[in-house]
C-alpha positions as a LaTeX table, in Angstrom:
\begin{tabular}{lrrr}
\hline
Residue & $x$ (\AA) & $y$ (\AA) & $z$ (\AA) \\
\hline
Unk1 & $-10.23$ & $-80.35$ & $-20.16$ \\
Unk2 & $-11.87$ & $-78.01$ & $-17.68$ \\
Unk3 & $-14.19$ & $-79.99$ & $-15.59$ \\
Unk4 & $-17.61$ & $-78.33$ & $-14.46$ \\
Unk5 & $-19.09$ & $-80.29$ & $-11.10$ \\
Unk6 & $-22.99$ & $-79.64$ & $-10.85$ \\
Unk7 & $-23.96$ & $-80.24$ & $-7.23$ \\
Unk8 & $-27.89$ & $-81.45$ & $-6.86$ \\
Unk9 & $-29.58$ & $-81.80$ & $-3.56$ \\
Unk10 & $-32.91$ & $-82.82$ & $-2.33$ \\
Unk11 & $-35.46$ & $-79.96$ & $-3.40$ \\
Unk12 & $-32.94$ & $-79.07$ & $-6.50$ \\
Unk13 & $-34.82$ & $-77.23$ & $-9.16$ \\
Unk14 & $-34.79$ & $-78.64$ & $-12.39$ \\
Unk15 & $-34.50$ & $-75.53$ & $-14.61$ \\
Unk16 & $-31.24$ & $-74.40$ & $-12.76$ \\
Unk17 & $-30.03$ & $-78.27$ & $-12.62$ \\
Unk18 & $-29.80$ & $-77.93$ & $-16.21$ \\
Unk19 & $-28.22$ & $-75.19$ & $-17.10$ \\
Unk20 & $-24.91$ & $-75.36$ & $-16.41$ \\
Unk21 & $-25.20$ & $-78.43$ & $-18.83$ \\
Unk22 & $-26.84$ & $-77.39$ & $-21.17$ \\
Unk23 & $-24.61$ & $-74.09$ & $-21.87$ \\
Unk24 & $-21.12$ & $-75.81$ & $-21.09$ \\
Unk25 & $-21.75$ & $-78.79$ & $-23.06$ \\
Unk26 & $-21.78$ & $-76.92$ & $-26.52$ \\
Unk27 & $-19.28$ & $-75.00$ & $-26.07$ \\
Unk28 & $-16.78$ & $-76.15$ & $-28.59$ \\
Unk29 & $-13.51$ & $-75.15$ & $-29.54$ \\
Unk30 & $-12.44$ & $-74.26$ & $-33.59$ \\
Unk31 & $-12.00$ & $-77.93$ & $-34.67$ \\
Unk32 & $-15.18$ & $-79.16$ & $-32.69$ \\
Unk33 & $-13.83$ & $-80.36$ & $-29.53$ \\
Unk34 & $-15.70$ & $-80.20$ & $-26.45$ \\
Unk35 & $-14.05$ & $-77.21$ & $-23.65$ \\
Unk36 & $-15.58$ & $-78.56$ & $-20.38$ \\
Unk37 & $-16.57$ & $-81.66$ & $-18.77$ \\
Unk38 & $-19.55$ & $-81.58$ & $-16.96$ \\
Unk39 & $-20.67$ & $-84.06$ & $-14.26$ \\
Unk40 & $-23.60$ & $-84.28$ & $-11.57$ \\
Unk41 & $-23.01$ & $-84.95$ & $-8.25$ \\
Unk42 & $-25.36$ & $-85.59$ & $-4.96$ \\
Unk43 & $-23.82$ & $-85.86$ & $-1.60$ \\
Unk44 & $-24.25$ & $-89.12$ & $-1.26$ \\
Unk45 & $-24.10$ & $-90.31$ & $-5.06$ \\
Unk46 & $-27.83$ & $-91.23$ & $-4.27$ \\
Unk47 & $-31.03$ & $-90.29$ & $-6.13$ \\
Unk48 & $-32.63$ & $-87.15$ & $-5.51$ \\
Unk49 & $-36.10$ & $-85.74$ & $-5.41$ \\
Unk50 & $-36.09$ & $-82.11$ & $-7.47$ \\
Unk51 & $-39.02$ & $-79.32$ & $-6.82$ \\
Unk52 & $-41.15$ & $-81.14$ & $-9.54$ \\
Unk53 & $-42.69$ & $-84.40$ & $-9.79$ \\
Unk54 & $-39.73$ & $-86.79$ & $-10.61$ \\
Unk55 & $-36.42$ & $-87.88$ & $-8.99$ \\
Unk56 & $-33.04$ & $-87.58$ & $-10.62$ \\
Unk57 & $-30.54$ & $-90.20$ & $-10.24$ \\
Unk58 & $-26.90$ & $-89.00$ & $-10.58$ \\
Unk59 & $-23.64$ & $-91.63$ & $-11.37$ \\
Unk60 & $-21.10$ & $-89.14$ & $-8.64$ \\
Unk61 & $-21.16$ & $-88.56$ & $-5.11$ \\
Unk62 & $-19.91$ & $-85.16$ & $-3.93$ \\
Unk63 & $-15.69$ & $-87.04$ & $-4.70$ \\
Unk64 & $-15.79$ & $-85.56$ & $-7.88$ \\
Unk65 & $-15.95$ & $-82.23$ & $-5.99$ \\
Unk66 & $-12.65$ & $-82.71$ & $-5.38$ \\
Unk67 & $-11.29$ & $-82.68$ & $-8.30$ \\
Unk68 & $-13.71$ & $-80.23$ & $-10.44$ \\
Unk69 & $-12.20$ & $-76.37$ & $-11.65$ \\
Unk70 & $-15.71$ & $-75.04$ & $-11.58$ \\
Unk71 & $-18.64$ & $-76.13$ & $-8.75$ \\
Unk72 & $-21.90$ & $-75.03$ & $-9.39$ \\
Unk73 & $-24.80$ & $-75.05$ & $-6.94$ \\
Unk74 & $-27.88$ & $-74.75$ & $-8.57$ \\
Unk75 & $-30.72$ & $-73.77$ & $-6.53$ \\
Unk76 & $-33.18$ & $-75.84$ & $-4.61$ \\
Unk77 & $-36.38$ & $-74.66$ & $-3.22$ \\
Unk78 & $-35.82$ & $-74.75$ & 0.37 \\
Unk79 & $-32.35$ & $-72.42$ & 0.28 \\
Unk80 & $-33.59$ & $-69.20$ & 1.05 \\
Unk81 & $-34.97$ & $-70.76$ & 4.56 \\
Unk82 & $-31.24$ & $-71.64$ & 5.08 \\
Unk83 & $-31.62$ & $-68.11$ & 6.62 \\
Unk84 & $-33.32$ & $-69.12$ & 9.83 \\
Unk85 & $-32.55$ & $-72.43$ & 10.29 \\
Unk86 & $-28.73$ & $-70.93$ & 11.31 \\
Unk87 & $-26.68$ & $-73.78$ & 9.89 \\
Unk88 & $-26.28$ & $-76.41$ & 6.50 \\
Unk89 & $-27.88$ & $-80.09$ & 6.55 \\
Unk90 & $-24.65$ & $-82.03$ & 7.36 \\
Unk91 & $-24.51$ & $-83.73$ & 4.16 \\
Unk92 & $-24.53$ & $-80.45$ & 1.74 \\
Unk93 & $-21.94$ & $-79.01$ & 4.55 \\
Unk94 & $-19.60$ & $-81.79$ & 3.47 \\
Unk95 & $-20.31$ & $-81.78$ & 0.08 \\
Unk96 & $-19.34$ & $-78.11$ & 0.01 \\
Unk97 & $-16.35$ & $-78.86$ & 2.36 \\
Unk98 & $-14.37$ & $-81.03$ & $-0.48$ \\
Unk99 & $-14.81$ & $-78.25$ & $-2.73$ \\
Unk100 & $-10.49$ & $-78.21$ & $-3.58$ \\
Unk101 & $-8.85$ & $-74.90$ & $-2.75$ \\
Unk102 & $-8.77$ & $-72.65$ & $-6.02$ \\
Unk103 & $-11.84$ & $-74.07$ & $-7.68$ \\
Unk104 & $-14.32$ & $-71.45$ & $-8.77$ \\
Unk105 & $-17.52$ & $-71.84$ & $-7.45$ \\
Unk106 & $-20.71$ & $-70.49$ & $-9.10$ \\
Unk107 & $-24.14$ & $-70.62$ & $-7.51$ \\
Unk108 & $-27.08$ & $-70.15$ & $-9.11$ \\
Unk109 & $-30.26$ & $-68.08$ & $-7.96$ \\
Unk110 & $-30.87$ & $-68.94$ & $-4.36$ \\
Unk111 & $-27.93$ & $-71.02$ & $-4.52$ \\
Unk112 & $-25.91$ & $-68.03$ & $-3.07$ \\
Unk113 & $-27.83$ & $-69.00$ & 0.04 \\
Unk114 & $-26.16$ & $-71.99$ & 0.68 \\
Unk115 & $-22.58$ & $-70.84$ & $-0.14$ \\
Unk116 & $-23.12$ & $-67.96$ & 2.62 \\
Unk117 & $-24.15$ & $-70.60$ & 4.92 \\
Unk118 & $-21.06$ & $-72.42$ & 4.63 \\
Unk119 & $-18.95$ & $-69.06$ & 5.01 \\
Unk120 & $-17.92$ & $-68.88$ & 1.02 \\
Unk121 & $-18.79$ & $-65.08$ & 0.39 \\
Unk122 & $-17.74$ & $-63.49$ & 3.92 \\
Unk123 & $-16.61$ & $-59.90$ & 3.21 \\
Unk124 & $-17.13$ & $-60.68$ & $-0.83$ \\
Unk125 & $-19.84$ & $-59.17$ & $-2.75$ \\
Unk126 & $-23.37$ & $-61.21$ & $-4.23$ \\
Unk127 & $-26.33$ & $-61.16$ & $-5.74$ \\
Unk128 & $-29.48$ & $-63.67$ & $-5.34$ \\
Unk129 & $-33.11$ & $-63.45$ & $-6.50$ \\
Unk130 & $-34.43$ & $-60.39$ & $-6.02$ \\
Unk131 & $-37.58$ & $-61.15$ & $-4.13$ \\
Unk132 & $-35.40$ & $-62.78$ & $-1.06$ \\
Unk133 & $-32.41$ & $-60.17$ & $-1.54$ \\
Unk134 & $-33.60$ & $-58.58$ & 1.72 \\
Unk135 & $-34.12$ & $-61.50$ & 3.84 \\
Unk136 & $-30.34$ & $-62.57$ & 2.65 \\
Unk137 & $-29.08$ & $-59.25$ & 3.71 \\
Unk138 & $-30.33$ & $-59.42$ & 7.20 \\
Unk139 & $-29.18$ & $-63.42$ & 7.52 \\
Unk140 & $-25.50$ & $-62.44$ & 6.09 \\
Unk141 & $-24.63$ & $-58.76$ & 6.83 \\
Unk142 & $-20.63$ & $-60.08$ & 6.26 \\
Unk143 & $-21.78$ & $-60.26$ & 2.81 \\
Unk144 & $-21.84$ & $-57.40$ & 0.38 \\
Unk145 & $-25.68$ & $-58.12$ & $-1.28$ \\
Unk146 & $-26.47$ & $-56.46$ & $-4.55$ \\
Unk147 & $-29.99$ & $-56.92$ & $-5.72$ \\
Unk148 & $-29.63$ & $-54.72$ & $-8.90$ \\
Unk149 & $-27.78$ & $-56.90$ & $-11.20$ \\
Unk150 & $-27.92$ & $-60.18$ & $-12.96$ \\
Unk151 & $-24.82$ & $-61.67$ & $-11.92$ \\
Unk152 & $-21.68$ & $-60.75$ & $-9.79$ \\
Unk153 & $-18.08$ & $-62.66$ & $-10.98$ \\
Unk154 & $-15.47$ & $-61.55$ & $-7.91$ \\
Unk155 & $-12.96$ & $-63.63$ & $-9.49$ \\
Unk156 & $-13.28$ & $-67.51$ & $-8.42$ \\
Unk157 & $-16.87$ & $-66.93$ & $-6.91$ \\
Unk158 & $-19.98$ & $-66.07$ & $-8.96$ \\
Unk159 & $-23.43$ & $-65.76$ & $-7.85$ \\
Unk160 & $-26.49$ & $-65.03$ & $-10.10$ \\
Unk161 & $-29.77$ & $-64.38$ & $-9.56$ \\
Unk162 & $-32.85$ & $-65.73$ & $-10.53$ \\
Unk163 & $-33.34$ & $-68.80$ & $-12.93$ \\
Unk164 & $-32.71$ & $-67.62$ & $-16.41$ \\
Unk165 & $-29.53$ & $-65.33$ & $-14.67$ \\
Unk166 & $-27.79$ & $-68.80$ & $-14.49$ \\
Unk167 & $-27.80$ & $-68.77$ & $-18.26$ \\
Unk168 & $-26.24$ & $-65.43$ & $-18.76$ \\
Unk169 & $-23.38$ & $-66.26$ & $-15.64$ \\
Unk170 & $-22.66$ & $-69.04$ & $-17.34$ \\
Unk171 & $-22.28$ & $-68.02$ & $-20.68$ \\
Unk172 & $-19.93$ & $-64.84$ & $-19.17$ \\
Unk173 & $-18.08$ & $-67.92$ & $-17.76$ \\
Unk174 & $-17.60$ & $-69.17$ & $-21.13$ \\
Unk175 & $-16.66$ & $-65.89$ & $-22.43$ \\
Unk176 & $-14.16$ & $-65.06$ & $-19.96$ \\
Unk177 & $-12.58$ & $-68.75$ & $-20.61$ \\
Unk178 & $-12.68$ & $-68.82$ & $-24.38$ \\
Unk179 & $-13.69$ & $-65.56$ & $-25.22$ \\
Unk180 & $-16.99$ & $-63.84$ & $-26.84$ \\
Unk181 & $-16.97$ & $-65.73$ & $-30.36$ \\
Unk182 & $-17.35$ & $-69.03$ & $-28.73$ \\
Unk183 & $-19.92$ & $-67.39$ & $-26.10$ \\
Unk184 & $-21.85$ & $-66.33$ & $-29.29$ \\
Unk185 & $-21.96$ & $-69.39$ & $-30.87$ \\
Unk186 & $-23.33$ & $-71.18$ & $-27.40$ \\
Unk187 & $-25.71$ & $-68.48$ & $-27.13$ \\
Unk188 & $-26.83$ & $-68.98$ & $-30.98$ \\
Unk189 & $-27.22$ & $-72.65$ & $-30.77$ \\
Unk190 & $-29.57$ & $-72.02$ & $-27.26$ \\
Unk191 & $-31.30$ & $-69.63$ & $-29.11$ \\
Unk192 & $-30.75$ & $-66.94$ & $-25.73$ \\
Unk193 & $-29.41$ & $-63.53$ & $-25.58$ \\
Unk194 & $-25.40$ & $-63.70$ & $-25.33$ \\
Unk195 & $-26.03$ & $-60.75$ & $-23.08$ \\
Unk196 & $-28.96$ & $-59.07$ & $-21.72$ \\
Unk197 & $-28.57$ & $-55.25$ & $-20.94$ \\
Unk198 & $-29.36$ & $-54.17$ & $-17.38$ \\
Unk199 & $-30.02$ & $-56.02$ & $-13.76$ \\
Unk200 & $-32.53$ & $-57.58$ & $-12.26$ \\
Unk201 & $-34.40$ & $-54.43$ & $-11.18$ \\
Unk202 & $-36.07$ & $-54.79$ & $-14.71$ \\
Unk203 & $-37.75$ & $-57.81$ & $-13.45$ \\
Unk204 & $-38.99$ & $-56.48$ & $-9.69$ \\
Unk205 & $-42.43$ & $-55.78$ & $-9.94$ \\
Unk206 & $-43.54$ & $-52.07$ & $-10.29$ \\
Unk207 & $-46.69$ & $-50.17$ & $-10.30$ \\
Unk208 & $-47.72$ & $-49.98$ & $-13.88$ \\
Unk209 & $-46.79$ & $-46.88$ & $-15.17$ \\
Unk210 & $-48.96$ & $-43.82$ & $-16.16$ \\
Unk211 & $-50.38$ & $-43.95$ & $-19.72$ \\
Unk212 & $-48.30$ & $-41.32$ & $-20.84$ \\
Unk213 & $-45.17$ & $-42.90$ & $-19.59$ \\
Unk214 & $-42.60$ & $-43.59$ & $-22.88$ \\
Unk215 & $-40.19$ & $-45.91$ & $-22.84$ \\
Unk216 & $-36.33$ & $-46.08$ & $-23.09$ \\
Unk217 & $-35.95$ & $-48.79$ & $-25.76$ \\
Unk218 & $-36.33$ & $-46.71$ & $-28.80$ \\
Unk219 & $-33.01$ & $-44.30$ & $-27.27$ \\
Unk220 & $-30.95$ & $-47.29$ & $-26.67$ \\
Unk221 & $-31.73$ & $-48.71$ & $-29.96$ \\
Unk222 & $-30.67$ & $-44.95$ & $-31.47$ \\
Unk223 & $-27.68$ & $-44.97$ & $-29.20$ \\
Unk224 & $-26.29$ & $-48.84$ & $-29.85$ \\
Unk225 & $-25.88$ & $-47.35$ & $-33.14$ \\
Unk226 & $-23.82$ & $-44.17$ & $-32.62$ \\
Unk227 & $-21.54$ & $-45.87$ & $-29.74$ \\
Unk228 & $-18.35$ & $-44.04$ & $-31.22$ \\
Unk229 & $-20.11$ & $-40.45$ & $-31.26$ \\
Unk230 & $-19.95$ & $-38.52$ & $-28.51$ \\
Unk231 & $-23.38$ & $-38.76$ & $-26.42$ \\
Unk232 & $-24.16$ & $-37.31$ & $-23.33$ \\
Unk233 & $-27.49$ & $-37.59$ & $-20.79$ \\
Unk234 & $-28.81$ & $-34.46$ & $-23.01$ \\
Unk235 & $-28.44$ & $-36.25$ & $-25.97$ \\
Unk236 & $-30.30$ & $-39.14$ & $-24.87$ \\
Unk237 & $-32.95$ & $-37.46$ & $-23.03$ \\
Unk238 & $-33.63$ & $-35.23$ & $-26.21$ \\
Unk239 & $-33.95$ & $-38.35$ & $-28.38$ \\
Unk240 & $-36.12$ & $-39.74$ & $-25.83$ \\
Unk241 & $-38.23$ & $-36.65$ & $-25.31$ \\
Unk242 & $-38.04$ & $-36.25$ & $-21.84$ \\
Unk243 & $-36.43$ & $-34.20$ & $-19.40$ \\
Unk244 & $-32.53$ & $-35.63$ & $-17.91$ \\
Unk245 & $-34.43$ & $-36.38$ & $-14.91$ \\
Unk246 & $-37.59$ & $-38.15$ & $-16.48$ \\
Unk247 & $-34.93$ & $-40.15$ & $-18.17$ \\
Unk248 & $-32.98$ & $-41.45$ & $-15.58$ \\
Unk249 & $-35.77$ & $-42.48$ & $-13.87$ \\
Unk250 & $-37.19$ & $-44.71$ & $-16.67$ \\
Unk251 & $-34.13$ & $-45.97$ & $-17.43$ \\
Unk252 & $-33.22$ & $-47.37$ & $-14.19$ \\
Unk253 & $-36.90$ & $-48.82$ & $-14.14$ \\
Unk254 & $-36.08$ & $-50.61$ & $-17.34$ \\
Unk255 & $-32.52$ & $-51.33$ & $-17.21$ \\
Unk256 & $-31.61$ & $-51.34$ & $-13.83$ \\
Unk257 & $-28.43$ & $-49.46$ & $-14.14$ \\
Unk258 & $-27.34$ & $-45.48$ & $-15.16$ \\
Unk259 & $-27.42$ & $-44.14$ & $-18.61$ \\
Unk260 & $-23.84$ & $-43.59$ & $-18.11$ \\
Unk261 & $-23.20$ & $-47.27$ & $-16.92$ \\
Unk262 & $-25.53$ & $-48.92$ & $-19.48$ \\
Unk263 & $-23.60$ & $-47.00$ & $-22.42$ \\
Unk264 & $-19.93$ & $-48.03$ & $-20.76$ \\
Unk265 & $-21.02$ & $-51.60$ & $-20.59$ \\
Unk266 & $-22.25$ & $-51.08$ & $-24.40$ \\
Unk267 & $-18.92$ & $-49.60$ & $-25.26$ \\
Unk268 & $-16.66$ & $-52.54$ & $-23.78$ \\
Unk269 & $-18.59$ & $-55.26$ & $-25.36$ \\
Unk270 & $-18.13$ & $-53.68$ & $-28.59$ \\
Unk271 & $-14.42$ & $-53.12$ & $-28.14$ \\
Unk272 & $-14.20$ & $-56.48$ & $-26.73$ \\
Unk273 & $-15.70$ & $-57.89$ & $-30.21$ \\
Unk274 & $-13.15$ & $-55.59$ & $-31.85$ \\
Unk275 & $-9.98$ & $-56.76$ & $-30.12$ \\
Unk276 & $-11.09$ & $-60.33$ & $-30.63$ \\
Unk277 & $-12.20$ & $-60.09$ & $-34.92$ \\
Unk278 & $-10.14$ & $-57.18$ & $-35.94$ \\
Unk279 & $-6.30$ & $-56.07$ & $-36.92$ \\
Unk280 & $-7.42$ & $-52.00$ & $-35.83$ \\
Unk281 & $-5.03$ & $-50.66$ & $-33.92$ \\
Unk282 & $-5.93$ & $-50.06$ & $-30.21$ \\
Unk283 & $-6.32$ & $-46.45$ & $-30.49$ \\
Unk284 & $-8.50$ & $-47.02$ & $-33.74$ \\
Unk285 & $-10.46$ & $-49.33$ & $-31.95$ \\
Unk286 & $-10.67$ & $-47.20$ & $-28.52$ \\
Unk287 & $-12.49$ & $-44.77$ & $-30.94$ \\
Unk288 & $-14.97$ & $-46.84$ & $-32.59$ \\
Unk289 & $-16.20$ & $-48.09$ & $-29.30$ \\
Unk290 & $-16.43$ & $-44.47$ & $-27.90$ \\
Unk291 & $-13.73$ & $-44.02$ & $-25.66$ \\
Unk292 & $-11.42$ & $-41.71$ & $-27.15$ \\
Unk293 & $-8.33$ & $-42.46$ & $-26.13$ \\
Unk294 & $-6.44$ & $-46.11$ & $-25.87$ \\
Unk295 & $-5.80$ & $-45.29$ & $-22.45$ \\
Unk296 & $-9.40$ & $-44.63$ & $-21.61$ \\
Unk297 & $-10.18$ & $-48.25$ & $-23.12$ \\
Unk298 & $-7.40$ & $-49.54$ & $-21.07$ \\
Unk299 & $-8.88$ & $-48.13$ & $-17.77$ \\
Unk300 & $-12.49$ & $-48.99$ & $-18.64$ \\
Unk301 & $-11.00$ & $-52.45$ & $-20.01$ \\
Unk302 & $-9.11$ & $-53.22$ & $-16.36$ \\
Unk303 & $-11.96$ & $-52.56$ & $-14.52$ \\
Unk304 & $-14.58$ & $-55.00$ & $-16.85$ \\
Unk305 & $-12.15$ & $-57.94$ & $-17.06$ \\
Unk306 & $-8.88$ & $-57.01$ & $-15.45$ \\
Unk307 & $-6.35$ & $-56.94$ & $-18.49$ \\
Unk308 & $-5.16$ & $-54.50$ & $-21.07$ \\
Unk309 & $-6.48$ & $-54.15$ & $-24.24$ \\
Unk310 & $-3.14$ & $-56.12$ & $-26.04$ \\
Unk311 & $-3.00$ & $-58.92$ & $-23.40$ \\
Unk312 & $-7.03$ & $-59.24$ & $-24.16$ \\
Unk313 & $-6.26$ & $-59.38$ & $-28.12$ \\
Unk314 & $-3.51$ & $-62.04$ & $-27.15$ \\
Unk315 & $-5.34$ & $-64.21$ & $-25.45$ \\
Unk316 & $-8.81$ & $-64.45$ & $-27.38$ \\
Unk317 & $-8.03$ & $-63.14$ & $-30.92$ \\
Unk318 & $-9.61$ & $-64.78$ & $-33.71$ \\
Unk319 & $-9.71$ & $-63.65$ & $-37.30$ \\
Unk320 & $-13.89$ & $-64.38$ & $-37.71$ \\
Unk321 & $-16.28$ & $-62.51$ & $-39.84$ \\
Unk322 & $-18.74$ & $-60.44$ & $-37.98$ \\
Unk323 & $-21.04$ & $-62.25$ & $-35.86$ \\
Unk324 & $-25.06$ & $-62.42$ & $-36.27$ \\
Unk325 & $-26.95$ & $-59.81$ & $-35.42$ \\
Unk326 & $-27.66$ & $-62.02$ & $-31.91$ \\
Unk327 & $-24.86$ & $-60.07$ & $-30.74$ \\
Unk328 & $-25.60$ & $-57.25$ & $-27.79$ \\
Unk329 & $-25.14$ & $-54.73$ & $-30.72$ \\
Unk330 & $-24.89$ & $-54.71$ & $-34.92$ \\
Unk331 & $-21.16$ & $-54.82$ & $-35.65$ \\
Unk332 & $-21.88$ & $-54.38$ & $-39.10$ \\
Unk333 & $-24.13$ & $-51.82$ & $-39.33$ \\
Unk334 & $-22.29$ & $-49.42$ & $-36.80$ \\
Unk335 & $-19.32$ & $-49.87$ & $-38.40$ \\
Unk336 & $-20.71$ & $-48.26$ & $-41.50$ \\
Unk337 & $-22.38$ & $-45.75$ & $-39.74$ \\
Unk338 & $-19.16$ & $-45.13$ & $-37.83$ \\
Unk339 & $-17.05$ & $-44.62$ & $-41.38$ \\
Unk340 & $-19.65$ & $-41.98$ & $-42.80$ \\
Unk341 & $-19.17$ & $-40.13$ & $-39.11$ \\
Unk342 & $-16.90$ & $-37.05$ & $-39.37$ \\
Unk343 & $-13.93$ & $-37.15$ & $-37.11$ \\
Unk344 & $-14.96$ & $-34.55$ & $-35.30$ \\
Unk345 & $-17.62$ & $-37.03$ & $-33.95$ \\
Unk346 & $-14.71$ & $-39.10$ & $-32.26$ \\
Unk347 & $-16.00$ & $-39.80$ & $-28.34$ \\
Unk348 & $-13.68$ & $-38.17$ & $-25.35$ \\
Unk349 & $-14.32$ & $-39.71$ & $-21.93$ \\
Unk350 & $-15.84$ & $-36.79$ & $-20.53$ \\
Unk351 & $-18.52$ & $-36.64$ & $-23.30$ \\
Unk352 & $-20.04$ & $-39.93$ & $-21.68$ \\
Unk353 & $-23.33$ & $-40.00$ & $-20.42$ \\
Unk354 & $-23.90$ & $-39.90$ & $-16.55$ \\
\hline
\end{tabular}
């Protein structure tokens, strides 16, 4: 079983202490049986006060470290001031030193701090709360800092950033390890989002727009819906009544990424779901999810998760009915919409928005 090693220090904040048990705990295979393992650690095995008014006690010292697949730092509230003080407290130093060589290591929030302190994301990219993204910039320039987005997975180190960002890393953990059907069933019985659109940039505060300001919602609503047609920026910026460059704008305000990234991310997470439920063909499923062509999925598919579309299918198909409409889109419904489309409406790659 895939152990998960949560590593709590003095100042740990509860909310992020708790996450990566609370998601990895439920996650259960088809006959019931737990996937992870998940243990709490302190350096010393000792007590430790959090950032609220109680103490946790913990039945590991930072040993287990040793012999966990996944380490997760949650964060605590003096990390970001890791930045000036130039080096680790000795005891989290050591407890990060046991860490075993190939473990993946996650950190949550201003947990990223720490794991730049201790040298674990030199040259790699990151992401950390957005209010102290600039102070960890100018304390770490060896580290590639992206404030924009909710979470960063460069293979066996993740980073997230603020609180609630744990939750979706770790359920993207989950779904990269067992695939989206068991991610939406964690998600369901969490009652969270098994994915949230956009970055963080959502969440940075913003003068509060002009009265006459519309939002993008109602578009990507229209568009979840027509992921197979062919839609460009025009398309979208006509639905939404503005001009392409009005658009963009809001967009990024809301979402935090491009149209044309947005609907790609939209467009893999649906073929994703497709591989994973379905017997379509890959070219049958390449255009449902808008791509086109199978070997436009299989270049967009690469660069999301790093395999093919058939070594995907063989490694999380299940035969499940469609999910509930807590997915990131309505299977069901666009899948009806999608058989009354004409074929003409099938999507080429250069008809994506941009």
């Amino acid at each position: 079983m895939h152990r998960v090693a949560v590593l709590a220090v003095e100042g740990v904040i509860p909310f992020e202490l708790s996450v990566p048990s609370r998601i990895f705990h439920v996650a259960a295979g088809p006959g019931g049986e737990p996937l992870y393992d998940v243990v709490t650690c302190t350096p010393d095995g000792r007590p430790v006060a959090t950032a609220a008014d109680y103490s946790v006690a913990v039945e590991h010292d930072a040993s287990v470290l040793e012999s966990a697949d996944t380490v997760v730092v949650p964060a605590a509230e003096w990390f970001s001031g890791i930045a000036g003080a130039g080096a680790l407290p000795a005891g989290l130093a050591g407890a990060l030193a046991r860490i075993r060589p190939g473990a993946r290591i996650v950190s949550i929030c201003v947990g990223t701090f720490a794991l730049a302190a201790a040298g674990l994301l030199d040259g790699r990219p990151a992401t950390t709360h957005w209010r102290h993204a600039e102070r960890f910039a100018a304390a770490f320039p060896r580290v590639r800092m992206n404030a924009d987005v909710l979470f960063v997975d460069d293979g066996d180190v993740l980073t997230s950033a603020g609180a609630s960002a744990g939750v979706d890393l770790c359920l993207h953990l989950v779904r990269r390890d067992h695939g989206s059907r068991i991610a939406n069933q964690v998600a369901r019985l969490c009652v969270v989002p098994p994915w949230r659109d956009g970055g963080q940039a959502q969440y940075v505060e913003h003068p509060v727009p002009e009265p006459s300001a519309t939002g993008t919602a109602p578009t990507r609503a229209w568009a979840m819906e027509r992921l197979g047609a062919p839609l460009r920026l025009d398309d979208l910026a006509g639905h939404a009544g503005m001009s392409r460059r009005t658009f963009t704008r809001h967009f990024r305000q809301e979402v935090g990424m491009s149209p044309g990234q947005w609907l790609t991310q939209q467009r893999v997470a649906l073929a994703r779901h497709l591989l994973e439920s379905s017997d379509l063909p890959v070219d049958r499923i390449a255009d449902r999810a808008g791509f086109g062509t199978a070997a436009s999925l299989r270049q967009h598919l690469l660069a999301a998760v790093g395999v093919s579309p058939n070594a995907y299918r063989r490694t999380f198909s299940h035969r499940v009915p469609a999910p509930a409409r807590s997915e990131p889109w309505p299977p069901a419904r666009r899948e009806r919409a999608s058989a009354s489309q004409p074929s003409t409406m099938a999507a080429t790659p250069t008809t994506r928005a941009t």
